[in-house]
Structure formats: structure tokens, C-alpha cells
C-alpha positions in Angstrom: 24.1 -15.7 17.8 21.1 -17.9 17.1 18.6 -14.9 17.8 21.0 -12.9 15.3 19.5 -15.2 12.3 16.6 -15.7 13.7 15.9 -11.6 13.7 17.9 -11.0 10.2 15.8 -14.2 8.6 12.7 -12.7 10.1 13.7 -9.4 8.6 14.0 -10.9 5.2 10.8 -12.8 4.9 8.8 -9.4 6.2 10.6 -8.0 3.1 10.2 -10.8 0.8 6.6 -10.5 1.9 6.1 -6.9 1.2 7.6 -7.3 -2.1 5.3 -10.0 -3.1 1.9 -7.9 -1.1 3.0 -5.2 -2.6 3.4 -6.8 -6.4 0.2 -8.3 -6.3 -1.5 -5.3 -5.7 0.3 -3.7 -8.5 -0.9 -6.2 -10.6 -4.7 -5.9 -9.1 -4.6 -2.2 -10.0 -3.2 -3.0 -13.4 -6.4 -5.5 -13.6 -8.6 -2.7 -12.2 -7.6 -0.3 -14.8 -8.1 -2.1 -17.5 -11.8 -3.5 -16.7 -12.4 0.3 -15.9 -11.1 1.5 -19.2 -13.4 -1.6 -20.5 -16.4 -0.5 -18.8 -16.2 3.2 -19.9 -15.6 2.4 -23.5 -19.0 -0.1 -23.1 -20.9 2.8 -21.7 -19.8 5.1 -24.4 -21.1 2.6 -27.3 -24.4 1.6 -25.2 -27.6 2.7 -26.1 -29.9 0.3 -24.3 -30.6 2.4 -20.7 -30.5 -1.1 -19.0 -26.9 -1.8 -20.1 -26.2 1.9 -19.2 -27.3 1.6 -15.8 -25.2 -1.6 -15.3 -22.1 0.4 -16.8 -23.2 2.8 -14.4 -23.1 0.7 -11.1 -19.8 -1.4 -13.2 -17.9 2.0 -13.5 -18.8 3.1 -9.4 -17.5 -0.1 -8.1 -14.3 -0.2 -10.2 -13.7 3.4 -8.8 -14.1 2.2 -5.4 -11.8 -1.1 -5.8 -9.2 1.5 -7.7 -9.5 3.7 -4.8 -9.2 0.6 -2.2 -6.2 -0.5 -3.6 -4.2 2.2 -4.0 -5.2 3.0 0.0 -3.9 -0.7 0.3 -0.6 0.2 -1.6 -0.1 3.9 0.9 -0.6 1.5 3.9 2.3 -0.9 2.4 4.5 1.9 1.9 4.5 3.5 5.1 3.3 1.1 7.6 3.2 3.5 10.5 0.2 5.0 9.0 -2.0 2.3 8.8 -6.1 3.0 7.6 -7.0 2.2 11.0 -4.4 4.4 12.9 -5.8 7.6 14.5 -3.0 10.0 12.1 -5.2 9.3 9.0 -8.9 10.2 11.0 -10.2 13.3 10.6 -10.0 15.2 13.3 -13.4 16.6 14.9 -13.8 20.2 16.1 -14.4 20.4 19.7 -17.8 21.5 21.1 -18.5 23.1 24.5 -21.9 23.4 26.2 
């Protein structure tokens, strides 16, 4: 019986623990959006080309954490597609010589 509880309290803290994974990175896209929504409405008021291009580069990585996360929060959701399994690779045509 003792592997019983040991499997079922197992069970619960992989839950508990994709709960809480899965929360904070809900909460880090809700971060990410808003400093994206920030860094758009600064390059729309900037006039200065320095402070453009830094909105710019500000606005690219944003994009890329947004894009990270949410490939983050897939992964969560259905584990058996991990980014590193083989499913999600593109496959390459075959070539023959």
C-alpha cells in the first residue's frame, strides 16, 4: 500500500507543480504584454532616432520573450510534445544522388 501513496502523492505534487509553472508563466506573459504595449506606445511618441532604435531593438526582444513563453505554456499543456521532441521538427525533404 505504501507505493500506493507514494505514486498518488507523487501524482499530486507533478500537478501542484504544473499549476504553479504553469501560473507563473501566465503572469510572465501578462508582464510581457504590458512592457510590449509600453514600448510601442514610447515608439509612437519618440522623435529622437536614438530612442527609436532602442524601441526598435525593445519591441524585437519583447516579441521574442512573448513568443518564448507562450512555446513554454504549449509544452506545459501537452507534455508529450515537448520543443525538443522530434514531432515539433520540421521535417527535411529527402535527397538522392
Amino acid at each position: 500500500m505504501k507505493t500506493k501513496d507514494k505514486s498518488s502523492s507523487r501524482s499530486k505534487k507533478q500537478t501542484k507543480s504544473f499549476g504553479q509553472d504553469r501560473n507563473t508563466l501566465l503572469q510572465n506573459l501578462q508582464e510581457t504584454k504590458r512592457e510590449l504595449d509600453m514600448a510601442q506606445l514610447g515608439f509612437n511618441q519618440s522623435t529622437d532616432p536614438d530612442l527609436i532604435e532602442f524601441y526598435l531593438f525593445e519591441i524585437d526582444a519583447l516579441r521574442a520573450r512573448h513568443t518564448y513563453l507562450l512555446r513554454r505554456i504549449k509544452a506545459l499543456e501537452s507534455p508529450q510534445l515537448s520543443p525538443t521532441s522530434p514531432q515539433l521538427a520540421p521535417e527535411s525533404p529527402q535527397t538522392t544522388q
